[in-house]
N, C-alpha and C positions, 0 to 999 in steps of 0.2 A: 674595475671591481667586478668581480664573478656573480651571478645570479647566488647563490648561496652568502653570499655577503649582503646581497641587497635584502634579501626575507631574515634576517637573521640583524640587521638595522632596522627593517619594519617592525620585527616583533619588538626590537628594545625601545623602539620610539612609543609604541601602543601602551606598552608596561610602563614608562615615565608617564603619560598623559592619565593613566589612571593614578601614579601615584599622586599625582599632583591633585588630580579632582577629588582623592582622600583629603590632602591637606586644606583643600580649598572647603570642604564640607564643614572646616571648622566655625564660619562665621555661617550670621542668616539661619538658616533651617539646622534641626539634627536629624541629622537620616545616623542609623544606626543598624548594622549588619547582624540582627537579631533575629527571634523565629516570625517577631508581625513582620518585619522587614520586606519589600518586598521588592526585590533585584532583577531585570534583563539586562541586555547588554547595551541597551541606548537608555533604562529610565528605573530611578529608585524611586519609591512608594516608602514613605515613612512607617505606612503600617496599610496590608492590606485588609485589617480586620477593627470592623467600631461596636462596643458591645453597650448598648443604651442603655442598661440596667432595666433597674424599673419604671414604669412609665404607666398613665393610666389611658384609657381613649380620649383622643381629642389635644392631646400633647402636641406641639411643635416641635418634631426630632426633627433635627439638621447636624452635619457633618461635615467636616471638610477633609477628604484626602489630598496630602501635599505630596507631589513627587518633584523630581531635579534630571533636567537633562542632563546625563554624563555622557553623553557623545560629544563629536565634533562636528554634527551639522543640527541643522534646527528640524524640529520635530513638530507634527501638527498633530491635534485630536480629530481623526476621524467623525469617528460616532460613539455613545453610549449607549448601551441599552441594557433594560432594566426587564426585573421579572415577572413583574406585577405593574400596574396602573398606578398603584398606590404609591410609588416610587417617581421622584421628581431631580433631573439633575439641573446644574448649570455648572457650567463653565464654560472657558475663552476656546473660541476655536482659531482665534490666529498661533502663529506658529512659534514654538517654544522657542527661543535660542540655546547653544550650548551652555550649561552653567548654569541657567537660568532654571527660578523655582516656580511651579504655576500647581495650580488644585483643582480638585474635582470636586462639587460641593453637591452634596446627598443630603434631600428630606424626604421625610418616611410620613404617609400622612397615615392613620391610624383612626381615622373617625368611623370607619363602616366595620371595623375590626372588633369583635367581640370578646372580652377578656374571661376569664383567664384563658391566655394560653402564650405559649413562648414563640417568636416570628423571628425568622431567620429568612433574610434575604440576599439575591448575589447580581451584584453591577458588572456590569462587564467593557472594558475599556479600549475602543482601536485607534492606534498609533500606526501613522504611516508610514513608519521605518519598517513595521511588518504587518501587512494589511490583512493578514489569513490567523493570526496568534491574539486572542483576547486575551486581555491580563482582568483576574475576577476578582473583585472587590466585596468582604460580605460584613450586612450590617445584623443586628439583631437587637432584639428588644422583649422585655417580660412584660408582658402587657397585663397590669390587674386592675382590677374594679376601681373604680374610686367610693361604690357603696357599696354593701354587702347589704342581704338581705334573709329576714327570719319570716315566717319558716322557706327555706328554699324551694319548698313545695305547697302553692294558692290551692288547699285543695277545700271543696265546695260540701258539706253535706246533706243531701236533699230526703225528707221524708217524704211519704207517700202523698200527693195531693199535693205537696206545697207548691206554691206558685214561685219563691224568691226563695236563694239561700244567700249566705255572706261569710265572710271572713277578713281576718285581719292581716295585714301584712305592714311590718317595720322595716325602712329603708335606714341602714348604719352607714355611718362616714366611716370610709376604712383609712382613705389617704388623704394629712395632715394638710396636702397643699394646693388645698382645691379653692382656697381662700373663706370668702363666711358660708357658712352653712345654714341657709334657711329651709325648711320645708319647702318641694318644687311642687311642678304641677307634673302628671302624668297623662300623655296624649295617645294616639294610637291604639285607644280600647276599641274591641270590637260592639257593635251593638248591641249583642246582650248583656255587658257588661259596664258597672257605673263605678264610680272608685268616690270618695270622700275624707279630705285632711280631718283627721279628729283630734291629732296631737303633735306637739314640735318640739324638740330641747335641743339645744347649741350642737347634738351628735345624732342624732335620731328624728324622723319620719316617722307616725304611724300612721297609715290609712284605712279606709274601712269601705271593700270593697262587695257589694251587691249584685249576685247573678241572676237573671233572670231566665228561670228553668225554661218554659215553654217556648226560647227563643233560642238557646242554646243549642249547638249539635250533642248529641250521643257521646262522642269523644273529644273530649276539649282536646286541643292543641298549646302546644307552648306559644306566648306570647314576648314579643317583641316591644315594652313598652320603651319609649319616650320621654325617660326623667329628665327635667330641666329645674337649675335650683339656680340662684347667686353664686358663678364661678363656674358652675356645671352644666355639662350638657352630655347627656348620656343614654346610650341602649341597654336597657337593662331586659335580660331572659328571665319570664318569668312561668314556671310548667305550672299549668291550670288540670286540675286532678277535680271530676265529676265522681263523688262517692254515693251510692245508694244506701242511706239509713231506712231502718224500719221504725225507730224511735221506739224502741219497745223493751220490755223489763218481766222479769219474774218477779212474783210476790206468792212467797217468801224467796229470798233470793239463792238458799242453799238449804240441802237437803241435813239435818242433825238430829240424831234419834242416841235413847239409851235405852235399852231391851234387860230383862233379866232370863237369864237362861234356865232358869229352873222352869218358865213359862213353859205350854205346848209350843208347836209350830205354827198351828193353826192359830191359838191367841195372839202371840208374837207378830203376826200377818197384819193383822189388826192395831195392834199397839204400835205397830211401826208404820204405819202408812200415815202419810204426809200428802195434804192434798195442794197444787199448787195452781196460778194463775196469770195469763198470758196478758198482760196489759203495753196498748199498744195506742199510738195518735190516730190512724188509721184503723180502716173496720175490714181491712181484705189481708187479715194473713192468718193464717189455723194453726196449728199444733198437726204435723202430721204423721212422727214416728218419733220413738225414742231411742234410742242408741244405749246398749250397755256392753259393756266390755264382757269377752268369752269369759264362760266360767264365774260369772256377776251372780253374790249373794242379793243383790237389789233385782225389782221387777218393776216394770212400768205398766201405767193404763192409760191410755184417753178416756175421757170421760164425755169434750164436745171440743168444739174449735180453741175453744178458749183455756180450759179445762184439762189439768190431770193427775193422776196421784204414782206417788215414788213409796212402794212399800219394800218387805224382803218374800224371797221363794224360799227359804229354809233357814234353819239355823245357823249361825256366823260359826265359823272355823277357828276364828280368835276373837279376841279382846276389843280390838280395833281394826277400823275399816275402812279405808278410806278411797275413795275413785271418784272417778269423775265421768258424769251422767252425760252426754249431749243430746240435745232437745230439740228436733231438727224441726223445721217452720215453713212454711209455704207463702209468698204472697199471688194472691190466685190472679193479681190482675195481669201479673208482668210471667210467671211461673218460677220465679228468682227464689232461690233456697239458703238459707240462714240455719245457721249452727249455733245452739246457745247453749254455752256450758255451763252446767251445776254441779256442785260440789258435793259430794254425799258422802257422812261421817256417818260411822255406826260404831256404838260401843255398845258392849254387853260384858256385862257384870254377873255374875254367881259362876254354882257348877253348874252342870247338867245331872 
């Protein structure tokens, strides 16, 4: 037999033996020569892709990828290695036979993972048929809340002096299968912060949380809290927002005058002036300019800190009038500047 006869028997015996490991795939496992498919030339992979849907934190994902030796000698698994920490395999490290079906079993553990957001990870597999060729295996998962929470933003409003502010914050069950839903507790507050269950209904938390200014930093930071309920155990982000109120009001709160134009200008001046008042919980913030728009029929005065009046500089050009005054404010202990806007109508009726 001529060396040309001998490679040309090798190839037809190589080509039988696979076709028969076609035929043989029909019992036991379905490996299927599709796009999850996942083909070398010693090991199929049923699918080298597992997509977990959705899933909340604290989940038990697990997986098992099944592949089949199609070679003719046995095959061992090396080593796995994974991307992340978070990633945990097992499988058998003795040696596959030919024909034979063995797996790779993937869990994703997901408790330090913070949701929403979508995780995609990739395993990677060596077989010592080829010790330098990893075959990657990629899992992935949508990881969302199990509570959703109103307002998304804890934000605090503090007047001048005050010592404590508070606010409300409702914790919702967003997913069905977290089993009973009771109101949790919330752990991991910082110390100037105190929280209080004030309400419970089969889908809903509300709580009633307490800041304490003088301990507080400058810039609150988003917090990390700790909900723990029946079925649930969960990190929940929640951004703490420090707002400075001045607690303060106009009286009368909008400026509305009706003029007859047959008047002088000078009476008119008179007839339209509007005197207004700065009322505030704190005793440190003044009145310390007013704001009118270029080419403004209205005129402003200070009168004292508290104190001021909205009349006109001439006669109105129409009928109606209408703009918007800003009343700019001072707090002299912090030098923090507040914009308060007034509304200012002016009608005038006759001719000239």
């Amino acid at each position: 037999m001529t060396k040309r006869q001998v490679r040309f028997l090798i190839r037809g015996t190589s080509l039988i033996v696979a076709v028969l490991a076609g035929f043989y795939w029909g019992g036991g496992l379905s490996f299927q020569h599709d796009k999850a498919a996942y083909v070398t030339s010693s090991i199929v992979f049923d699918a080298a892709h597992h997509n977990f849907g959705d899933a909340r934190p604290g989940a038990k994902l697990e997986h098992s990828f099944k592949f089949r030796n199609i070679s003719q000698h046995r095959i061992k698994i090396l080593r796995v290695s994974t991307t992340c920490g978070c990633i945990a395999e097992r499988s058998k490290r003795s040696e596959v036979a030919p024909g034979a079906d063995e797996e790779i079993r993937i869990s994703l553990r997901t408790d330090d993972l913070v949701p929403p957001q979508h995780v995609t990870k990739e395993v990677l597999v060596y077989f010592d048929d080829n010790k330098t060729k990893a075959y990657a295996l990629h899992i992935e998962v949508n990881l969302k809340p199990s509570v959703s929470l109103d307002p998304g933003v804890l934000a605090f409003s503090i007047a001048p002096g005050a010592r404590t502010s508070t606010a409300t914050l409702t914790v919702r069950r967003e997913m069905l299968d977290i089993g009973i839903f009771k109101a949790g507790n919330i752990h991991n507050l910082p110390p100037y912060l105190s929280v209080k269950k004030i309400q419970e209904t089969d889908n809903n938390s509300v709580y009633f949380f307490t800041l304490d200014v003088e301990k507080a930093p400058a810039n609150l930071e988003s917090q990390r809290l700790f909900y723990k309920s029946a079925g649930l155990e969960e990190l929940v982000t929640v951004p703490l927002q420090r707002r400075v109120e001045f607690g303060i009001a106009l009286n009368p709160v909008s400026y509305h005058q009706i003029i007859d134009r047959k008047d002088n200008t000078e009476n008119l001046k008179v007839l339209a002036s509007q005197n207004f008042q700065l009322k505030q919980s704190g005793d440190d913030l003044k009145v310390e300019r007013i704001e009118l728009k270029e080419g403004s029929v209205f005129s402003g005065q200070i009168i004292d800190e508290k104190n001021f009046s909205i009349t006109i500089s001439r006669k109105p050009p129409q009928r109606l009038i209408a703009e918007q005054i800003n009343v700019i404010c001072t707090q002299t202990s912090s030098g923090l500047r507040l914009s308060l806007p007034l509304e200012a109508i002016l009608i005038a009726k006759g001719e000239d």
